[in-house]
N, C-alpha and C positions, 0 to 999 in steps of 0.2 A: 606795211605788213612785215613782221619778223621771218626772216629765212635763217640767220645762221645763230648757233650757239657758241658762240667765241665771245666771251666775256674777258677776255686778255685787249683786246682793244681799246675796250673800253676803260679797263685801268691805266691803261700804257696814256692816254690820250691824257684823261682827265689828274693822272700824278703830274705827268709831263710839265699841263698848263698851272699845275698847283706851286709844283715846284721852282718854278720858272720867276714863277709869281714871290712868293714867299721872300726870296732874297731883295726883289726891287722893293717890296713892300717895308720890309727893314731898313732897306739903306736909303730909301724914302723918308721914312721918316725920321731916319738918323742926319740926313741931311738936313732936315727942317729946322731941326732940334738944334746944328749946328751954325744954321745961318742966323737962328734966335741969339746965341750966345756969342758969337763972333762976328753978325753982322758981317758974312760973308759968306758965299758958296762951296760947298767942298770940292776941289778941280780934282780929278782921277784920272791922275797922266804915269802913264810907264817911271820917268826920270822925275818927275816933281810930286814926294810924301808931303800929303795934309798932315802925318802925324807928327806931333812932340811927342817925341824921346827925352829929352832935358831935363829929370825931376825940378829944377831951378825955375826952369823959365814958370811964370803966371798963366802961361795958354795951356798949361799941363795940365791946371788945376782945372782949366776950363774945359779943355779933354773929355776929363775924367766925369766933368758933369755934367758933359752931353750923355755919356755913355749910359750916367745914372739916372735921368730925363727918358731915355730911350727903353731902356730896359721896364722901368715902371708904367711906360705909357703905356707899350706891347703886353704887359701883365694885366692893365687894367683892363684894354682892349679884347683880350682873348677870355676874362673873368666874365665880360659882359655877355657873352655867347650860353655861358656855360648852361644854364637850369634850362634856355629854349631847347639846344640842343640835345642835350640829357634827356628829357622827356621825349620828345621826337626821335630821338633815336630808339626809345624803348620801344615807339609807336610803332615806326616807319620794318625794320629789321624784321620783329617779331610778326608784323602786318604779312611778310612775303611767305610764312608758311600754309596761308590759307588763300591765300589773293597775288601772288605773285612778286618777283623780286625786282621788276624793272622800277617800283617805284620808288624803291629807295636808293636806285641809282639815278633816277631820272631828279628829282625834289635837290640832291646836293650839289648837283649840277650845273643846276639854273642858281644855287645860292652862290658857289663859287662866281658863275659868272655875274652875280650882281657885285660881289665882291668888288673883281679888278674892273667893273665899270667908275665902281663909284672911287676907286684909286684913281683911275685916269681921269676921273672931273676934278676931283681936288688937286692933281697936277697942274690940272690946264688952268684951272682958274682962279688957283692961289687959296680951294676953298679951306677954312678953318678942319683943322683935323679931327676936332667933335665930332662929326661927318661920318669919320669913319665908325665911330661907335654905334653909328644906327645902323648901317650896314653891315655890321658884326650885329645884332640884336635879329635882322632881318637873316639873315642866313641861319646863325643859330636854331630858327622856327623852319628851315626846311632842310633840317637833320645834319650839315654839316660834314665834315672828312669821316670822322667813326663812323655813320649812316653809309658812309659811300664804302669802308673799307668792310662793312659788316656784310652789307649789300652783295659786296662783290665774293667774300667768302663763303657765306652762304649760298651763292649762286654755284662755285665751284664742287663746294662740299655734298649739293644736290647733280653735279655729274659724274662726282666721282664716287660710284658706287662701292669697287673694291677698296674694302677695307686698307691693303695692304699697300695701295698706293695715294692714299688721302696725303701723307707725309709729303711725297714729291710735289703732288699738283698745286697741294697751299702752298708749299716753301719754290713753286715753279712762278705762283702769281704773286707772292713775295717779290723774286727777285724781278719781275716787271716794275713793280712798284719802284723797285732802285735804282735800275737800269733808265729808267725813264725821269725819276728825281734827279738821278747824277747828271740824265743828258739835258735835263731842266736847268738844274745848275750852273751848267758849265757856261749853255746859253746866256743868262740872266748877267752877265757881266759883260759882255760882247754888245749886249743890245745896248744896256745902260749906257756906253760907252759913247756907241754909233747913232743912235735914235736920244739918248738922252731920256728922261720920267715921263716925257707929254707925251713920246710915243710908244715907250716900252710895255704899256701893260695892253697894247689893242692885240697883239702876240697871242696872249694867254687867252684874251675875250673870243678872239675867232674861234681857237681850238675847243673851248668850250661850248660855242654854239654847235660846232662839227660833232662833236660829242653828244648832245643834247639830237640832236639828227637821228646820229645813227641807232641810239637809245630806245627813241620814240620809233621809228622805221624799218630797222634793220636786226637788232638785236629781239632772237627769240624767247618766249618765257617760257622756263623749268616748271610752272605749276599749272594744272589746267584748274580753270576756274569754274564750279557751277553757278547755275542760275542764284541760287542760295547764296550762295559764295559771295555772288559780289554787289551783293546788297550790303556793304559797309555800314550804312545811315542806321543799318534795324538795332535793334534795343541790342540782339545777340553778338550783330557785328561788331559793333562796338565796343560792349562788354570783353568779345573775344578780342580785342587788340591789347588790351592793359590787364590780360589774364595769362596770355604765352609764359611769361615767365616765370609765375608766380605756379602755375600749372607744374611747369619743370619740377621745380622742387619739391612740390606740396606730394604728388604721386613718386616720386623715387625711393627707390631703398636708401637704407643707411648707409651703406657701402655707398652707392653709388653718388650720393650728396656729399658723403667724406671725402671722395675722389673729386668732386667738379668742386667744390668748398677750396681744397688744397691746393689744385691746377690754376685755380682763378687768381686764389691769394700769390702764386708763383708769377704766374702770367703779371702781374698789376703790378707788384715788388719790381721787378725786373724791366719793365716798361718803364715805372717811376726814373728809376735812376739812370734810365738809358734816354730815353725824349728828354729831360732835364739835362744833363748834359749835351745834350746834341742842337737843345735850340740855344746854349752860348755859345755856339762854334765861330758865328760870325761877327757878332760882336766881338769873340777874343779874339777873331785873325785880325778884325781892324784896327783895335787896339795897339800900341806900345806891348814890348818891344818888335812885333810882329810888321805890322800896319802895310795890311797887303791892301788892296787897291780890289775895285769888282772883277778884274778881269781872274784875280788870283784866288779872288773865294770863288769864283765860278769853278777854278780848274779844284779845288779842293773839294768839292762838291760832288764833283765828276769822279774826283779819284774814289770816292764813297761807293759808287759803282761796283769795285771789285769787291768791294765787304760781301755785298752783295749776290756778286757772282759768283763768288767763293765761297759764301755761306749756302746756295742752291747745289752746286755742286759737293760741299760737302755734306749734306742731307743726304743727295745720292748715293754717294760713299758708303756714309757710316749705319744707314738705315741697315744695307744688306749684313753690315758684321756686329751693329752694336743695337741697346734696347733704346729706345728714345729718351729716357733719363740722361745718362750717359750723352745723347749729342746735345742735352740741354748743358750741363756739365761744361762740355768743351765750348762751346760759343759762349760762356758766363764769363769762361778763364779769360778769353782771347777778349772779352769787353774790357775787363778790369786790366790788362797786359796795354792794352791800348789808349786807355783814359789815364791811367798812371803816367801814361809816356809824354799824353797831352799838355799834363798840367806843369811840367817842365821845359815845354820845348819854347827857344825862343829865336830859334831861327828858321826861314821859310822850309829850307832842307827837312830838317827835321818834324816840324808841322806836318810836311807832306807824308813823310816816313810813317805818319802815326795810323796810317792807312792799312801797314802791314800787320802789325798784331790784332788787328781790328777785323782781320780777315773775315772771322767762323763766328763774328759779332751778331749777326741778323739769321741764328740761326735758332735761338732758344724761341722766338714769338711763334712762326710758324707751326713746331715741331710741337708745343704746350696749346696750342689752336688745333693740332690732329689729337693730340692724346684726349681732349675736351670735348672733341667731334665723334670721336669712335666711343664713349661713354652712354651717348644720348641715342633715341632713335630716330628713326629717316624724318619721320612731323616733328621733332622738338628740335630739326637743326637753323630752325629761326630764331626760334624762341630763345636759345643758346650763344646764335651769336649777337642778338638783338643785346643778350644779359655783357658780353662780352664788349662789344661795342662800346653802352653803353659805361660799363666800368672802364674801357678805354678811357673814353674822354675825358671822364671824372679825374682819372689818372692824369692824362696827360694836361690840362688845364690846373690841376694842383703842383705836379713836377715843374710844369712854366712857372708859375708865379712861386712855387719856393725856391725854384734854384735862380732866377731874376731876380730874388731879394737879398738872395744868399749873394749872387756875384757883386750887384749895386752894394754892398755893405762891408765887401770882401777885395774889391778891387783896386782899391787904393794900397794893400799889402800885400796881399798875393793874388793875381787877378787864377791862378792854377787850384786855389780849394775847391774848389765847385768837382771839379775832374777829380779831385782824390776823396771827399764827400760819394759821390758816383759810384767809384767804384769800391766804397769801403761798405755801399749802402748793397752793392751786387752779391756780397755773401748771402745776402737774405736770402731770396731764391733759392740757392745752394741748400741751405738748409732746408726749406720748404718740401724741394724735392726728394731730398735724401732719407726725409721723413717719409714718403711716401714708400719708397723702398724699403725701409725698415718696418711699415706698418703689413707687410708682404704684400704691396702693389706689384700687381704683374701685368705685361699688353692683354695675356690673354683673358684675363680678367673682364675687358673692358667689352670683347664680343661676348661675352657671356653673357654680364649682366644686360647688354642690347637684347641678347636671345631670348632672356629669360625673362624681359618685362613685355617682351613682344608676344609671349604665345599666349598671355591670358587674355589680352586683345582681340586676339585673331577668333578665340572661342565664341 
């Protein structure tokens, strides 16, 4: 039986064991990749680099095509998920405005946890890494990370009734998100290290059952359900699952589709070239001339954290003196300041440094997520992040595989295009937004037209 309404647990828990995950899961398979080619182990010791440095030496070239083996696997891997997910995530998100949001926290939960199940049998038992492509198929069909991160937005977005603090409490459960990746992170190198692949991923598997617990048990639900209500199976239930969003748009004003049309196209732009960049980070720091070891991408991971921290606090900040445009603005600047920096850096120093301009980075998703929430009304805030969600993944399953294709085809000459591609791709947004301001978008706008489509309703 549900007693409390703290759905921050629940992300902290379930980013934690994702994040944890994610890094063994790469350098898992980076390893495989490299003992195929070198018929050998990769040793990850403080004082002894696996990597060539050498242009000369023959093992450089071999390097270089583990990296390109790795990177295509991971692209094929995460394409396989894509159309289950996608659809389930229209289903599952938009499902919680009528029926409740625990389910689409509870469905991506148990897929993570099948996930690093089936990682730890293919450790243990040398199984063929096909393997993982059905457990990528299998997860994708119960809604996957967007399911979970829509889930949980939407959950907040139904507590947080005033208007004027929607800004904080998303970009509050943001920076959970990061706080909890960075300390996912930082772990996932330490364990690699100490336990070794056969035991590192039973870590992420607990916390996810603890998760999956407190879900089912603990965590109460924002929507009360009627007897009607939660007959899913009927012709109408049904019907009403793969109608939320399509509902959104079909009754809005023009204005107000102009405005959710523009924020989404900004949202998606800016997530594109931000998750594209950020899932080469580990393969670049392994890489030449870098070639840090688990224990250093952990702690780079970790330093990710303050982006984070820094971007919630400055939400804070700038909400009470600036319009939300404006803090999208500045977290654009501080992406592109920061990716610039990346794609040059080639020493550890510096690498870490890239942490500082990156600061007010995770600051645009959150704050384009309120501006989108306060457009729509109190019943279409499923349906809206289900649409949201849902173009996440699309999004971020396209940014993986073009900017993985872009690095495998680019790394041989400058492994740093990807990071300046990123952020030449981050003026889009800029623009997107600025359009908005000059078409006279304004906050107040946005309770208005809530008001205004609310009182023919109420009649």
């Amino acid at each position: 039986m549900g007693v409390v309404y703290l759905v921050e647990p629940v992300m902290a828990i379930y980013c934690f064991a994702s994040f944890a995950s994610f890094p063994l899961m790469q350098q898992y398979v980076y390893q495989r990749f490299w003992e195929d080619e070198f018929n050998s182990t990769v040793f990850y010791n403080t004082s002894i680099s696996h990597c060539e440095t050498n242009q000369s030496n023959p093992n450089y070239i071999h390097q270089k095509e583990v990296q390109k083996r790795a990177s295509t696997f991971y692209t094929t891997l995460d394409l396989s998920s894509l159309i289950p997910s996608l659809v389930m995530t229209l289903i599952l998100v938009s499902y919680g405005d009528q029926h409740g949001r625990k389910v689409s926290l509870l469905l991506p939960s148990v897929g993570a946890l099948l996930t690093v199940t089936t990682y730890c049998l293919a450790s243990f038992y040398e199984l063929p890494l096909e393997i993982l492509y059905l457990s990528s198929v299998f997860s994708g069909f119960l809604g996957g990370f967007a399911t979970f991160i829509g889930g949980c937005f939407s959950y907040i977005v139904d507590i947080a009734k005033d208007v004027e603090k929607k800004n904080v409490r998303i970009a509050f459960i943001d920076m959970v998100l990061g706080v909890s990746s960075g300390a996912g992170g930082i772990l996932s190198g330490y364990i690699i290290r100490g336990l070794g692949f056969r035991w590192s991923f039973a870590l992420p598997a607990l916390l996810h059952i603890l998760n999956i617990l407190y879900i089912i048990f603990i965590l109460e639900e924002t929507v009360k359900r009627s007897a009607f209500q939660q007959n899913v199976l009927s012709k109408e239930g049904f019907k009403e699952l793969f109608s939320g969003v399509f509902v959104l748009f079909q009754h809005a004003s023009c204005k107000k589709r102009l405005a959710i049309g523009l924020l989404l196209f900004a949202f998606m732009s800016y997530l594109f070239s931000n998750i594209g960049a950020v899932s080469l980070f580990t393969l670049y720091e392994l890489d030449s001339p870098l070639c840090w070891d688990p224990v250093l991408v952990g702690w780079g991971s970790a330093l990710s954290t303050f982006c984070f921290v820094g971007s919630f606090l400055g939400v804070v900040m700038f909400t009470r003196c600036l319009k939300d445009a404006y803090i999208v603005f500045i977290g654009i600047v501080s992406w592109i300041g920061g990716v610039t920096m990346a794609a040059f850096a080639t020493t550890t120093i510096t690498m870490m440094l890239v942490r500082l301009p990156l600061m007010f980075s995770a600051m645009p998703l959150p704050v384009l997520r309120s501006m989108m929430s306060k457009v729509v009304l109190e019943n279409e805030q499923g349906a809206l992040f289900a649409c949201i969600a849902c173009l996440e993944s699309l999004t971020g399953s396209l940014a993986f595989a073009v900017y993985n294709s872009i690095y495998g085809a680019s790394v041989l000459w400058f492994s740093g295009f990807s990071f300046l591609l990123s952020a030449a791709l981050s003026l889009i947004p800029i623009g997107v937004v600025w359009l908005l301001l000059c078409i006279g978008y304004q906050e107040r706008d946005h309770v208005l037209l809530v008001n205004e489509e609310s009182s023919p309703e109420e009649q």
